[in-house]
N, C-alpha and C positions, 0 to 999 in steps of 0.2 A: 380308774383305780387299777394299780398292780397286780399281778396274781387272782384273776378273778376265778377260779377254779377253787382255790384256798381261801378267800375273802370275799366270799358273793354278797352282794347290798344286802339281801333279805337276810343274811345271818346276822348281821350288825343291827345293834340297837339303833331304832330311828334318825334320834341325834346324831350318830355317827354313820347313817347309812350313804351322806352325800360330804361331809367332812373330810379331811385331811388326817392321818394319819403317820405314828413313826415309829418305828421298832427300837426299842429302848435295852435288851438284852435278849438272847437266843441261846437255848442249849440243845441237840440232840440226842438221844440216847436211845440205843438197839431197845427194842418193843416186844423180849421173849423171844425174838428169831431174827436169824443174819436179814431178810428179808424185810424185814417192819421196825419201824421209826417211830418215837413220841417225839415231837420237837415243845418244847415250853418257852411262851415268847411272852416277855413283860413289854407293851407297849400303850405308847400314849395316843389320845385320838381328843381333835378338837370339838367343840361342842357349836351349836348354830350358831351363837355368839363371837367363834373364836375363841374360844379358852381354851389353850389343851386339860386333858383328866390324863394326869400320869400314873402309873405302875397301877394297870389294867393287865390281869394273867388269861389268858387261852392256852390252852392244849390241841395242838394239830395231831393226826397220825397218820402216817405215809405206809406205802408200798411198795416195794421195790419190784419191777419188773424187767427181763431182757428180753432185746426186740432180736427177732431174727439174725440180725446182723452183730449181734454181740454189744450193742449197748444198753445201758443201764438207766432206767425212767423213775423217777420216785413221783408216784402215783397219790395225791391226797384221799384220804377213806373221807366218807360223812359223819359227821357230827354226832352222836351219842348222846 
């Protein structure tokens, strides 16, 4: 799986903990501060069968940090 920091198996419901998955639309938008991020992502995820289930919503929220050297990290927060 991609992004396992932001999509860890155990956060995923069962059916889709070892499934395939596909990001269907993404927006970002500033979280109250230049610093933090909501991103809202409609995606689909197939089921142990193979089916996909489409227009599934999460909400991620990031962190924006700089490393010493002057770059820029966006940090996933946990779950809520």
């Amino acid at each position: 799986m991609r992004w396992p920091h932001v999509f860890p198996a155990e956060s995923l419901a069962p059916a889709f903990a070892t499934a395939r998955f596909r990001i269907q639309a993404a927006i970002a938008r500033r979280d109250g501060a230049h610093n933090r991020a909501v991103v809202h992502l409609v995606w689909a995820g197939t089921d142990r069968g193979g089916t996909f289930t489409d227009g599934r919503v999460s909400d991620w929220r990031f962190t924006r940090t700089t490393t010493p050297k002057g770059a820029s990290t966006w940090t996933p927060q946990p779950q809520t």
